[in-house]
C-alpha positions as CSV (number, residue, x, y, z in Angstrom):
1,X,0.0,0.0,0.0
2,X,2.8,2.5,0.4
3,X,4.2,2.5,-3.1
4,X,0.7,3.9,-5.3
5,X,0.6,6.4,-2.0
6,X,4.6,7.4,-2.8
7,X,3.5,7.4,-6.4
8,X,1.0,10.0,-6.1
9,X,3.0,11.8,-4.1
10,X,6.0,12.5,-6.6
11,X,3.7,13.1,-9.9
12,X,0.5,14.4,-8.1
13,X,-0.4,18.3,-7.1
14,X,-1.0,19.2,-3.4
15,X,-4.3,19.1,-3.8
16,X,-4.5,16.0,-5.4
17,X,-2.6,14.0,-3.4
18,X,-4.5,15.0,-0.3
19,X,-7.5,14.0,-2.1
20,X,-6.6,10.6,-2.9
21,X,-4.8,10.0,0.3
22,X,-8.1,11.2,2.6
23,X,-10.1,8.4,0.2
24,X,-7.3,6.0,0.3
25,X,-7.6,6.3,4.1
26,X,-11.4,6.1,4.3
27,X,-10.9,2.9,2.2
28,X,-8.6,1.4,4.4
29,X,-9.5,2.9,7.8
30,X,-13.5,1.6,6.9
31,X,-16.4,4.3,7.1
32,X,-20.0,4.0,7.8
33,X,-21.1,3.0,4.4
34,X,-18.6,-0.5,3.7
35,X,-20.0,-2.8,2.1
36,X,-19.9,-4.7,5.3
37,X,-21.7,-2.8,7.1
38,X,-24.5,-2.1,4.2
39,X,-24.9,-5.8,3.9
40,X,-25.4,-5.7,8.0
41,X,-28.4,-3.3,7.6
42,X,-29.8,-5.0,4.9
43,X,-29.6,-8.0,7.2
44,X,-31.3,-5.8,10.1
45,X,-33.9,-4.5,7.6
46,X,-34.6,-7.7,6.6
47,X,-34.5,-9.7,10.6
48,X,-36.9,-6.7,11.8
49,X,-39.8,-7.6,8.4
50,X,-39.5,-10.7,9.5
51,X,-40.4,-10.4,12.8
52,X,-43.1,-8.0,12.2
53,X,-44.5,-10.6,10.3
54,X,-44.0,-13.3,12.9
55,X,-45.5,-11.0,15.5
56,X,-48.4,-10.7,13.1
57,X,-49.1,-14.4,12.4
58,X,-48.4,-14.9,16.3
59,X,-51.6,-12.9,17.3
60,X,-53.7,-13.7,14.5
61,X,-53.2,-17.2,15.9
62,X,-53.9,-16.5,19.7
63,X,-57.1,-16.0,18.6
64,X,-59.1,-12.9,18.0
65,X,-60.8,-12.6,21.8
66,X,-57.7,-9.9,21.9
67,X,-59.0,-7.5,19.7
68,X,-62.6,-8.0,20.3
69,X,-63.2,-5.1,22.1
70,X,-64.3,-4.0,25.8
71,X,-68.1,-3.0,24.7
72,X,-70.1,-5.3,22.6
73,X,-73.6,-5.6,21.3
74,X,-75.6,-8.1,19.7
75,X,-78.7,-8.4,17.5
76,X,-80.3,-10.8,15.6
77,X,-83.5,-12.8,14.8
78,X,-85.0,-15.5,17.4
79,X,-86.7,-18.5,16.1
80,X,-88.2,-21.6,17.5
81,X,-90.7,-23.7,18.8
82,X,-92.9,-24.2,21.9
83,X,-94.6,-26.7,23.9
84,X,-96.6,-25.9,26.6
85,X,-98.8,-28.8,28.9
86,X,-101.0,-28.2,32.2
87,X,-100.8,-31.5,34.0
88,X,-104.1,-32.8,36.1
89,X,-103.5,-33.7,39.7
90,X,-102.7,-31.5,42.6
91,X,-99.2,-33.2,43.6
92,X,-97.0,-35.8,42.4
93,X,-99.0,-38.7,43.2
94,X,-102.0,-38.5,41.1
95,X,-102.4,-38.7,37.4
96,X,-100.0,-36.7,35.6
97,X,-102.8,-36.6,32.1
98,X,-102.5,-33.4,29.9
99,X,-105.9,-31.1,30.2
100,X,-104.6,-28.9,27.2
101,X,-101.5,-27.6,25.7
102,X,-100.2,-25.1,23.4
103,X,-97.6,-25.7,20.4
104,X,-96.3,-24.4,18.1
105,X,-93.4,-21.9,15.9
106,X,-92.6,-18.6,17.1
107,X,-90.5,-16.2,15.5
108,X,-89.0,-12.7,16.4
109,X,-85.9,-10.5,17.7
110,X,-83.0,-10.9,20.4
111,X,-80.8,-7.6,21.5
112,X,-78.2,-7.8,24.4
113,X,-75.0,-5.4,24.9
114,X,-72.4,-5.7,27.3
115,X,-69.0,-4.8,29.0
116,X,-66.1,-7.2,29.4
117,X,-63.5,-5.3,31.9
118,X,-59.4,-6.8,31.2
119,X,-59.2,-5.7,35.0
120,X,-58.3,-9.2,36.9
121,X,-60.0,-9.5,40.0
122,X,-58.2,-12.3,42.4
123,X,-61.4,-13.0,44.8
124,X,-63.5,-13.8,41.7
125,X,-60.3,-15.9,39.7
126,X,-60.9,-13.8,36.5
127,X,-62.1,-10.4,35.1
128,X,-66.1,-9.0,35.6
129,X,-68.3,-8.2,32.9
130,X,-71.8,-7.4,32.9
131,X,-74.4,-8.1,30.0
132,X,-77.9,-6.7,29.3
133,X,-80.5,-8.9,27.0
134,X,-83.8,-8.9,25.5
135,X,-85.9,-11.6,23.6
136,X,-89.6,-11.4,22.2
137,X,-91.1,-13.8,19.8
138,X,-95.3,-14.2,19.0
139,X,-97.2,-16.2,16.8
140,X,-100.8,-17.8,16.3
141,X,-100.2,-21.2,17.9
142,X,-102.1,-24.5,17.9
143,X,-104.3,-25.1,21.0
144,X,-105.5,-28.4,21.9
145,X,-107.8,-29.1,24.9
146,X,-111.2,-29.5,26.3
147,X,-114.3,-27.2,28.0
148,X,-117.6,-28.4,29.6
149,X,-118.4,-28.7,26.0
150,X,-116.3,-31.3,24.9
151,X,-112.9,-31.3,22.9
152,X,-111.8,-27.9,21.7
153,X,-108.9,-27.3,19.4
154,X,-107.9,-24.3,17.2
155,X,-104.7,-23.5,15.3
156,X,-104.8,-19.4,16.1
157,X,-104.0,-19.4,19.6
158,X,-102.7,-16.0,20.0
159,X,-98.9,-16.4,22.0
160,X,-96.2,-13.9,22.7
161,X,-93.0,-13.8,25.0
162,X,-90.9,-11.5,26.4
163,X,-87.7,-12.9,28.4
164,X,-85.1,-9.4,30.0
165,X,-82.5,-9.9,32.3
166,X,-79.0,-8.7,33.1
167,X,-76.1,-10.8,34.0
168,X,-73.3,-10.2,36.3
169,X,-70.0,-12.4,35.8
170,X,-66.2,-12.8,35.5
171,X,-64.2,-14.4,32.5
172,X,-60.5,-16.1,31.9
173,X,-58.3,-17.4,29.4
174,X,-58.4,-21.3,29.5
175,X,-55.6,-23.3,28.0
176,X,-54.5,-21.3,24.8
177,X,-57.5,-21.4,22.9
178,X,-60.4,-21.2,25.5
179,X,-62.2,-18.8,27.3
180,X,-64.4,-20.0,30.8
181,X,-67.0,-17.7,32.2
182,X,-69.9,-18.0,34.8
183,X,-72.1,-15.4,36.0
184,X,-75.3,-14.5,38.4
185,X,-78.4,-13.8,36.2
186,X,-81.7,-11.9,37.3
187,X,-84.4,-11.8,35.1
188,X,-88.3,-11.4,34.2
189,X,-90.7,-14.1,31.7
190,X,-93.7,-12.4,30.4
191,X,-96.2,-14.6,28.6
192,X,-99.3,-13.7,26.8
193,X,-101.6,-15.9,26.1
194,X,-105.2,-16.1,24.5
195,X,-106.8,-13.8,23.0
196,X,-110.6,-12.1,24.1
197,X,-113.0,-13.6,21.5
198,X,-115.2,-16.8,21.4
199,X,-114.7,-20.1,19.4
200,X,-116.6,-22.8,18.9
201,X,-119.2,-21.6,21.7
202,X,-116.5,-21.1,24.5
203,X,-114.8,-18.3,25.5
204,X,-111.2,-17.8,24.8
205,X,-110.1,-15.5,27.4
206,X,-106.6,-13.6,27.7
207,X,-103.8,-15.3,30.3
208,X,-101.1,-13.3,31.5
209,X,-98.3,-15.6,32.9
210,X,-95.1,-13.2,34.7
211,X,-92.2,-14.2,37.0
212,X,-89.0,-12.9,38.6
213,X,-86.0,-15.3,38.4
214,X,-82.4,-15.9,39.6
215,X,-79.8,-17.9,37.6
216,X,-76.4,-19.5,37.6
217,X,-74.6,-20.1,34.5
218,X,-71.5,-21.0,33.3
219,X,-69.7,-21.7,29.7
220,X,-66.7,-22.4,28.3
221,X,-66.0,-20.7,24.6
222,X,-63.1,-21.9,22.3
223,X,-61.4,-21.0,19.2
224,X,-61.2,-23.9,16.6
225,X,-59.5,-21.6,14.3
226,X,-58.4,-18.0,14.7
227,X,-61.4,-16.5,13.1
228,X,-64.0,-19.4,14.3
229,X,-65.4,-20.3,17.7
230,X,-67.7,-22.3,19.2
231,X,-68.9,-23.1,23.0
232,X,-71.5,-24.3,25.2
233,X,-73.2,-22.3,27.8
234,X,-75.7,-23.9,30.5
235,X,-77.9,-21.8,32.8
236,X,-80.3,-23.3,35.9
237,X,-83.0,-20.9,37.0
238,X,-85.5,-20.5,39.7
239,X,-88.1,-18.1,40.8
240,X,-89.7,-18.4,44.5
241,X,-93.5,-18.5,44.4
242,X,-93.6,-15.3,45.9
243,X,-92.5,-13.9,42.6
244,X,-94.6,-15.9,40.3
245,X,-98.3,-15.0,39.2
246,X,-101.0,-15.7,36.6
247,X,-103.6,-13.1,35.2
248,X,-106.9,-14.8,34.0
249,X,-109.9,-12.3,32.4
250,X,-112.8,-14.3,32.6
251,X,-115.8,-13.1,34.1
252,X,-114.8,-10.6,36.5
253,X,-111.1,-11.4,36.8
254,X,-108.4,-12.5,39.0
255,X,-104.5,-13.1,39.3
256,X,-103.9,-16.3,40.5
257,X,-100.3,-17.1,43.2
258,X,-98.5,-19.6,41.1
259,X,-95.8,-21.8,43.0
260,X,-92.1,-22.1,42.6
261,X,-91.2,-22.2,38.9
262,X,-87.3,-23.9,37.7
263,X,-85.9,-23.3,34.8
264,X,-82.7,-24.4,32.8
265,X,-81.1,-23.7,29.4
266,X,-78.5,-24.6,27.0
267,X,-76.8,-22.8,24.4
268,X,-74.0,-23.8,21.5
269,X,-73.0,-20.9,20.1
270,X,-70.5,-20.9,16.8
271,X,-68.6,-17.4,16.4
272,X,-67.2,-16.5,12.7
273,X,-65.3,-13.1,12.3
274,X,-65.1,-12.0,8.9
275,X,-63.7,-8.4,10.3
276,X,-61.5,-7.7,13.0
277,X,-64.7,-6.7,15.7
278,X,-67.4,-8.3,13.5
279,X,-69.0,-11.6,14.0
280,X,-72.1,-13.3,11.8
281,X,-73.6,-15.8,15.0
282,X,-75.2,-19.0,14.9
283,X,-76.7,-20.2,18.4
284,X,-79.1,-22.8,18.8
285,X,-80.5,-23.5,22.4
286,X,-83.1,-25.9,23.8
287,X,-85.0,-24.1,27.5
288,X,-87.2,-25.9,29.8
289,X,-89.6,-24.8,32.3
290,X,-91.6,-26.1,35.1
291,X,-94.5,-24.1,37.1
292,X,-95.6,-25.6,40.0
293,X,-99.9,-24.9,40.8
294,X,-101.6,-22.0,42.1
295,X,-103.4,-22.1,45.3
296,X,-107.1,-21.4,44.9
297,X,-108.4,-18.0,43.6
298,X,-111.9,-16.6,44.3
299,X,-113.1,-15.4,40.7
300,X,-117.0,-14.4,40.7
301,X,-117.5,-16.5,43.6
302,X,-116.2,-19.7,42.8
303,X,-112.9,-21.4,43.7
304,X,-110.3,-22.1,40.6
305,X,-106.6,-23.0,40.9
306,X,-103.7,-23.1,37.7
307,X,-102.9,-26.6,37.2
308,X,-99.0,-27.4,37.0
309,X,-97.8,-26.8,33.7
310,X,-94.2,-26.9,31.8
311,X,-93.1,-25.6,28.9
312,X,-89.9,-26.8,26.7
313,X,-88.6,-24.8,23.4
314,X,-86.2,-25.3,21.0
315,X,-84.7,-22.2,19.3
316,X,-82.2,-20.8,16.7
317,X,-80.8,-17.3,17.2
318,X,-78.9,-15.7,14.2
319,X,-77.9,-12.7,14.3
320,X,-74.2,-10.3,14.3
321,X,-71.9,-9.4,17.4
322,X,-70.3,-5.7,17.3
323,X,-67.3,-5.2,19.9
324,X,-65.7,-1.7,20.3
């Protein structure tokens, strides 16, 4: 290297030489743009891509419960079919025949909105949320039953429900893919059936059944693939006859003191995100209830009681989820 630098020297003007002997150095001493070095921060460039799109693929496969949001609602269209009996006998050891039922496929709306808190909470072994719902579904039904006239059945039986409740719970991460929940649940049932008219001779007279209820529930939801989930979710239910009544408006009228009523119901819902916070739902559920009788109610003199009765329905609800 010394004899092209003694070269320059001896043929070269000042200028020149310093020139080429401040490159000559810069090529020998290394400067901040060697090829080295620019192969290093391709290298970089090319590491820190990489793991941006690792990162990437890492939470889209965690599962989208991250980004679903704090605040959610839900709304969608509730369809299914009931079965309603009323039982003879007073208690469990006479005849259990059917004096009439109602049947039949009812269709309308579902709504419910919530908030799911990341806050963890130690005493309750996960995070709270809370979660508001509403469900109403009518239809003319099939009645099938009897009067002091004989056999009486009709296919118009006028029926409409109305189930609103709120729901108080905590959530956690299961496993990898899973998500366990249970919550306290209170309630109100509203059914209307019958309409005022007459048919067939007899009076068909307008019921109003209503009762307050508690609930335990608990459910487990899990991601089959990032952007698909399904679950199961079982509630039991109960309302103490002091919260239970019965509205019957024949002749002058009366509201009868139903007994204890239990309830239970099961739901398997299947979750598919097509956008980040957007879901299309599919949840079908089966719900059973059981009424235990009235005591006896004075209406226009005359002593009448509301036979124990259960009802079972089997539903669809589909409808989209919105988290924010």
């Amino acid at each position: 290297m010394f004899l092209p630098f003694f070269v320059s020297f001896s043929f070269a003007s000042r200028e020149e030489i310093i020139n080429k002997t401040l490159a000559r150095l810069e090529l020998a001493g290394g400067s901040e743009n060697t090829p080295s070095d620019k192969y290093s921060q391709e290298n970089l460039k090319l590491d820190e891509a990489s793991s941006a799109v690792e990162g990437s693929s890492e939470t889209e496969e965690k599962g989208l419960r991250s980004s679903r949001g704090k605040f959610y609602i839900s709304a969608g269209h509730d369809a299914n079919h009931m079965h309603y009996k009323e039982l003879t006998g007073k208690d469990a050891q006479e005849r259990r025949d059917v004096i009439d039922e109602d049947y039949g496929k009812l269709r309308g709306f579902y709504v419910k909105g919530g908030y799911k808190s990341n806050y963890y909470i130690a005493w309750m072994r996960g995070s709270p949320f809370i979660e508001a719902y509403f469900r109403r579904y009518a239809a003319l039904i099939t009645y099938d039953g009897g009067s002091s006239l004989g056999p009486l059945s009709f296919d118009d039986e006028h029926a409409k429900v109305q189930r609103f409740g709120i729901k108080l719970g905590a959530y956690r991460d299961f496993l990898t893919k899973a998500e366990i929940f249970g919550y306290f649940d209170i309630g109100k049932r509203i059914w209307y059936r019958g309409q005022n008219r007459i048919i067939q001779g007899v009076i068909d007279y307008p019921e109003k059944y209503w009762w307050t209820y508690f609930g335990l529930g608990a459910g487990v939801n899990y991601d089959l693939v990032p952007r698909l989930s399904t679950g199961i979710e079982v509630e039991l239910m109960g309302s103490p006859e002091e919260l239970t009544w019965m509205r019957a408006d024949f002749d002058e009228g009366g509201t009868f003191d139903l007994g204890c009523v239990f309830g239970a119901e099961v739901k398997l819902p299947v979750k598919y995100y097509f956008l980040k916070n957007l879901s299309f739902d599919v949840t079908p559920y089966f719900t059973y209830w059981k009424i235990d009788k009235s005591t006896d109610t004075l209406i226009s003199g005359r002593p009448y009681y509301e036979p124990d009765s259960k009802t079972h329905i089997e539903g669809l609800l589909v409808g989209l989820t919105y988290g924010f």
